[in-house]
C-alpha positions as a Markdown table, in Angstrom:
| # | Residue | x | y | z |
|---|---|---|---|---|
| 1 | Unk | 10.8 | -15.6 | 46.0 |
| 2 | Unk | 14.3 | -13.7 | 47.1 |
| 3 | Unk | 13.9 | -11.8 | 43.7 |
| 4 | Unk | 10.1 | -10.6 | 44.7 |
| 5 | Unk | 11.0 | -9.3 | 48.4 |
| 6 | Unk | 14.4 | -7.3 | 47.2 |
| 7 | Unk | 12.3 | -5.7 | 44.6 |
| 8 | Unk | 10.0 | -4.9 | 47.0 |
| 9 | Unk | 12.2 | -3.6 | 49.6 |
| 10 | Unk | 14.0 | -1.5 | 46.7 |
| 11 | Unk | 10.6 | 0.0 | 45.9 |
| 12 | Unk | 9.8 | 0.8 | 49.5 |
| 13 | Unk | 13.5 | 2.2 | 49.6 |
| 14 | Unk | 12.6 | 4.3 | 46.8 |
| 15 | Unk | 9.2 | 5.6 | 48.3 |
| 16 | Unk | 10.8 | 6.6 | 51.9 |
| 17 | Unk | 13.3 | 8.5 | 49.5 |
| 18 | Unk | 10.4 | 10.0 | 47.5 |
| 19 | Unk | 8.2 | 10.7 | 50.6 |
| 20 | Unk | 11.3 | 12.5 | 52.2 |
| 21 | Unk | 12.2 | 14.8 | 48.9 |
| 22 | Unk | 8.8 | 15.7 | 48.8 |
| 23 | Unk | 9.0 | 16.6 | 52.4 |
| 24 | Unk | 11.7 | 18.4 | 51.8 |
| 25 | Unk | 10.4 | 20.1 | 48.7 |
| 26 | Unk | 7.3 | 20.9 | 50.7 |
| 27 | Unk | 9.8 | 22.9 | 53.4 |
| 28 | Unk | 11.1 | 24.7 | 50.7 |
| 29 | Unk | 8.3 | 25.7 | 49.0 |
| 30 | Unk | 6.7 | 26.8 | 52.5 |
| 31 | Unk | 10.1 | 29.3 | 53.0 |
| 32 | Unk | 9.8 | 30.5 | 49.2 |
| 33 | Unk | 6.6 | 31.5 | 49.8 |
| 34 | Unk | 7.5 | 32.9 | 53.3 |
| 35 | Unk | 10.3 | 35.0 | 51.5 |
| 36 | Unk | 8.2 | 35.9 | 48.8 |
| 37 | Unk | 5.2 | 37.5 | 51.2 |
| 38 | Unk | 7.8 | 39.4 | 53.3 |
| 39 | Unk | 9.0 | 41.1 | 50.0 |
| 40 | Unk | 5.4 | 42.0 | 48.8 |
| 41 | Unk | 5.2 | 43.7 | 51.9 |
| 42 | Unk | 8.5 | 45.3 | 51.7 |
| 43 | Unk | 7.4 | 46.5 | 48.6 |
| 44 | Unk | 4.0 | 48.1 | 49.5 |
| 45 | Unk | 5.9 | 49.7 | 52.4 |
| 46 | Unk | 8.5 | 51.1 | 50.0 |
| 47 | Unk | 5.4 | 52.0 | 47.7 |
| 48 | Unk | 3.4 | 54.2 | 50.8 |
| 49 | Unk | 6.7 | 56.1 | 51.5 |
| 50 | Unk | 7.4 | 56.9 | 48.0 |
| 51 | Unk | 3.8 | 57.8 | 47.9 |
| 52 | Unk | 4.0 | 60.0 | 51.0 |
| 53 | Unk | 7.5 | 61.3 | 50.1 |
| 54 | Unk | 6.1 | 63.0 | 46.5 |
| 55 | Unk | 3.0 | 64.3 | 48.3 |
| 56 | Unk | 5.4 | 66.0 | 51.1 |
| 57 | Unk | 7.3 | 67.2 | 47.9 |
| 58 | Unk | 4.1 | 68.5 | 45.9 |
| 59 | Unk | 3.2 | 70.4 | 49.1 |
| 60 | Unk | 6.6 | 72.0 | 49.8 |
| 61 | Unk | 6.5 | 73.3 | 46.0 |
| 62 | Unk | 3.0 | 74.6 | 46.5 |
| 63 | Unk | 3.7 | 76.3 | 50.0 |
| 64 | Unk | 6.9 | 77.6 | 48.1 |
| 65 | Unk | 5.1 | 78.9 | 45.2 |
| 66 | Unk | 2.0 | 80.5 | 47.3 |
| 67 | Unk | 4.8 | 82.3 | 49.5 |
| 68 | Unk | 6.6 | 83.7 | 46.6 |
| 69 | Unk | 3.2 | 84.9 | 45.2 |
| 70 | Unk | 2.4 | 86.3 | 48.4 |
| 71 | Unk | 5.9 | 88.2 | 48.4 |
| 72 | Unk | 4.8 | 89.8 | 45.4 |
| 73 | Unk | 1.9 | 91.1 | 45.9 |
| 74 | Unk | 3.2 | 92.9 | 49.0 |
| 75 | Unk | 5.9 | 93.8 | 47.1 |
| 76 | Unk | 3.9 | 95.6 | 44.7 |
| 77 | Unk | 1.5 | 97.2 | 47.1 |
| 78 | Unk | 4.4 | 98.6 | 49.4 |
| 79 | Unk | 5.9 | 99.9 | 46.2 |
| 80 | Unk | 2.1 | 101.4 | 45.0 |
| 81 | Unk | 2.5 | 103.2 | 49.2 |
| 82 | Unk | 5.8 | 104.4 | 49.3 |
| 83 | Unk | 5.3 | 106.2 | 45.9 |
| 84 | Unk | 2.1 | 107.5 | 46.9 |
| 85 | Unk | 0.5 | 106.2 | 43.8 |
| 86 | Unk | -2.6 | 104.4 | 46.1 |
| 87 | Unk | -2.9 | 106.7 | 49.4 |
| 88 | Unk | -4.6 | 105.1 | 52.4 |
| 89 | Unk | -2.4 | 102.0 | 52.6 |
| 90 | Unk | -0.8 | 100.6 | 56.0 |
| 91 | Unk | 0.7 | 97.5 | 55.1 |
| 92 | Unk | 0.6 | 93.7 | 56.0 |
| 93 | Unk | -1.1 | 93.5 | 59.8 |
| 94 | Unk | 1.8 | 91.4 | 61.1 |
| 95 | Unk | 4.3 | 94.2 | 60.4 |
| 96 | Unk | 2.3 | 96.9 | 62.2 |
| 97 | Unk | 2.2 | 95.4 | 65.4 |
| 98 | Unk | 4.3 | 93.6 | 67.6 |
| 99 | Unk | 4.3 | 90.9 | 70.7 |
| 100 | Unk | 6.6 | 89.3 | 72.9 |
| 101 | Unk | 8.1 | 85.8 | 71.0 |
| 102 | Unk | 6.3 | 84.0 | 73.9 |
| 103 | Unk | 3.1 | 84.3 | 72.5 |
| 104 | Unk | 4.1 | 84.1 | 68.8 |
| 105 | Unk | 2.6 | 80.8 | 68.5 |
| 106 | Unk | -0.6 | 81.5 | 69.9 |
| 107 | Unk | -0.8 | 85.0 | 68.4 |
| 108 | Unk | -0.2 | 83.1 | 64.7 |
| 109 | Unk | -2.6 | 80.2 | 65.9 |
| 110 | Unk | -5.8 | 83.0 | 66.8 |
| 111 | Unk | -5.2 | 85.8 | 64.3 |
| 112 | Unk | -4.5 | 83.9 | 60.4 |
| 113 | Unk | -5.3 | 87.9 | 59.5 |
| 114 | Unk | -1.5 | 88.7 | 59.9 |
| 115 | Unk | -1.5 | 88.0 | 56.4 |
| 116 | Unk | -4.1 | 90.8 | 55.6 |
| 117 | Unk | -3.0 | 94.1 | 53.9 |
| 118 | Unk | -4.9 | 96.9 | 56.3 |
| 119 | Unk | -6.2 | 100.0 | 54.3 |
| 120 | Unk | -7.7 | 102.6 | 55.7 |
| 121 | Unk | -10.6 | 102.8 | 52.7 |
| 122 | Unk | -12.4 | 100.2 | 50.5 |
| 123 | Unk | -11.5 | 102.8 | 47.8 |
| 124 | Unk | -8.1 | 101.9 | 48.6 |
| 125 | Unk | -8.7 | 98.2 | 48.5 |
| 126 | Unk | -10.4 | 98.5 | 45.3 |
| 127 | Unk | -6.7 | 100.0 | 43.6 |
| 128 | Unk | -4.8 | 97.3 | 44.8 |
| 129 | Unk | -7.2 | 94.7 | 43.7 |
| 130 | Unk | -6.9 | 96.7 | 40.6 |
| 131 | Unk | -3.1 | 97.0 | 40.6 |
| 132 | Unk | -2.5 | 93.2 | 41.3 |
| 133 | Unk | -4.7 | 92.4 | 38.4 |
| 134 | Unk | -3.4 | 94.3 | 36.0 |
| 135 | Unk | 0.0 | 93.1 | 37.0 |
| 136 | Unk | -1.3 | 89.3 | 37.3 |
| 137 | Unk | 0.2 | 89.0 | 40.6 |
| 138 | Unk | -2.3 | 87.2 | 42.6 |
| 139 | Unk | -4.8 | 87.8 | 45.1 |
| 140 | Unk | -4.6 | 89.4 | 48.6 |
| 141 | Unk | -7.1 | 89.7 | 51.7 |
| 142 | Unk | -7.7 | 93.8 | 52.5 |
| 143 | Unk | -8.8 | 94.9 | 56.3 |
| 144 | Unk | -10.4 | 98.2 | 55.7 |
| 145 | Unk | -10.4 | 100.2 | 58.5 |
| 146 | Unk | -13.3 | 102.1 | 57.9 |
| 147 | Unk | -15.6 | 98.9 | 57.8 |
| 148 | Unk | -14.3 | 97.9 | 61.3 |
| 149 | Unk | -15.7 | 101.5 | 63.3 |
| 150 | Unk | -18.5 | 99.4 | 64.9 |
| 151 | Unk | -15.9 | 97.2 | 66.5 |
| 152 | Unk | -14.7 | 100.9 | 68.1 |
| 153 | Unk | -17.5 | 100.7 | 71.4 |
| 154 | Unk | -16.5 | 97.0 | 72.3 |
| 155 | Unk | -12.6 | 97.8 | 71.8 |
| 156 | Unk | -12.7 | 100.3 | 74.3 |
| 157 | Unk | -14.6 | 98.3 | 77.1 |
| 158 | Unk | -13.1 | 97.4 | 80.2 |
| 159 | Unk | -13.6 | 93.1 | 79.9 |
| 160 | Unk | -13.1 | 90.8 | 82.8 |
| 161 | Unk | -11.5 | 87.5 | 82.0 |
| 162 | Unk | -11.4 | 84.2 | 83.4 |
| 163 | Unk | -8.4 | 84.2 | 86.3 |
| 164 | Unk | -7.3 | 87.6 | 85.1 |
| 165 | Unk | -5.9 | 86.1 | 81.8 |
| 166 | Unk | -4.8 | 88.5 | 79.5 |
| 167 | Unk | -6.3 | 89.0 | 75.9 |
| 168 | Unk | -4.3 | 89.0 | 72.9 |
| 169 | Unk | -5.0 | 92.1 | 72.1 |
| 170 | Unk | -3.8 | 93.7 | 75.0 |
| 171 | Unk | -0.3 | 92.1 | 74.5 |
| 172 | Unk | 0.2 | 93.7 | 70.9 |
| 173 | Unk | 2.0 | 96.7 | 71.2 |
| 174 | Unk | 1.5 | 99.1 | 67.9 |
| 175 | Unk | 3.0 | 102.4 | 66.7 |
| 176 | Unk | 0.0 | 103.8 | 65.4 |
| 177 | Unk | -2.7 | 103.8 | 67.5 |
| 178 | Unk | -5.4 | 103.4 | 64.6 |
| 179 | Unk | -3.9 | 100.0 | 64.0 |
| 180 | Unk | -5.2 | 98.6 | 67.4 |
| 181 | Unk | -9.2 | 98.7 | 65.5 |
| 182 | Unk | -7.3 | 96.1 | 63.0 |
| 183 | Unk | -6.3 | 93.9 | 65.5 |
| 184 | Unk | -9.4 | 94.1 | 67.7 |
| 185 | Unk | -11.5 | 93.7 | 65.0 |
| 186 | Unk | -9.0 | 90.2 | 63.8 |
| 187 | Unk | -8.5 | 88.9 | 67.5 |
| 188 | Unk | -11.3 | 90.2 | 69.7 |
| 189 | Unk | -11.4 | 89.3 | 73.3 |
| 190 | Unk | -9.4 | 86.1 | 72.8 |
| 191 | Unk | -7.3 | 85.4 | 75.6 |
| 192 | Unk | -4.4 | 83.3 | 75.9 |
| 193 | Unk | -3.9 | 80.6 | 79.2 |
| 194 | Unk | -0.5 | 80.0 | 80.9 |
| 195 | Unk | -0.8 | 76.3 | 80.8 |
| 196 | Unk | -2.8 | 73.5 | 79.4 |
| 197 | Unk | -4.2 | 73.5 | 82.6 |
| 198 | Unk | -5.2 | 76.8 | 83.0 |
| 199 | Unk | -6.9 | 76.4 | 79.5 |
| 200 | Unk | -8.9 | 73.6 | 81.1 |
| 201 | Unk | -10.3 | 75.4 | 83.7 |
| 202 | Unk | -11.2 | 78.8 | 81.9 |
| 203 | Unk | -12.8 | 76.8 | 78.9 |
């Protein structure tokens, strides 16, 4: 009799063992698995800022590349003007004008023609077209002067704005007075606010 209840209090000493390993294993299993979700997520986190970090990098090399494209096809045309070999050319519209730096941003923001090479002929358009493919330079975006005259009546109007703001146009300052029909015709009567709030109330 002795013999049967020490066996079976050495098999119930073995289960409470048993029951409290596979407890513990249980506990450790739970923080493995813990551990092993915060590193997945580490790992997509790494994964979206690699991601992000070669798209920032593709878009730097293709803002680089379309700038030194762009370099060169000015280049070209400024060299076709100064040697007189296409007449009629002004030159890019950002150079022929200027504005205080406190409008720079909004100037940039309202007129993306800066960029555009102003002729005074679509003749003259047509060469550098012409030039820029036969040198497989690029492509460029031509104001042409003489396709802007019937902006000429509403240029010269005396325009009332909201609060007496000013319009961008008035702020450019030019050497060449035929240059103000190329902005006018790129800007219009946009007018720049003050303040956000000003903004608010003349919109």
């Amino acid at each position: 009799m002795n013999d049967i209840l020490e066996r079976i209090q050495t098999k119930s000493t073995s289960i409470t063992y048993i029951a409290s390993d596979l407890a513990k294993n249980k506990l450790e299993a739970l923080e493995a698995l813990k551990v092993e979700q915060e590193c997945i997520k580490e790992q997509e986190a790494t994964a979206l800022l690699e991601q992000a970090s070669r798209q920032k990098v593709t878009e730097l090399m293709s803002l680089m590349e379309s700038e030194k494209s762009q370099g060169s096809v000015l280049k070209a045309i400024l060299q076709a003007k100064e040697s007189n070999r296409i007449e009629g050319i002004y030159g890019r519209m950002g150079d022929l004008g200027a504005i205080d730096a406190k409008y720079d941003v909004a100037i940039s923001t309202a007129c993306p023609g800066l960029e555009y090479i102003v002729v005074q002929t679509t003749a003259a358009a047509q060469a550098c077209v012409e030039l820029l493919r036969r040198k497989n330079l690029g492509v460029a975006t031509f104001m042409i002067l003489e396709k802007q005259v019937d902006h000429l009546r509403r240029m010269k109007e005396k325009v009332s704005t909201p609060e007496g703001v000013p319009r961008l146009f008035d702020l450019i300052k030019v050497q060449d007075e035929r240059m103000k029909l190329a902005f006018f015709a790129a800007l219009g009567n946009t007018v720049v606010a003050k303040d956000i709030d000003q903004w608010r109330r003349i919109c």
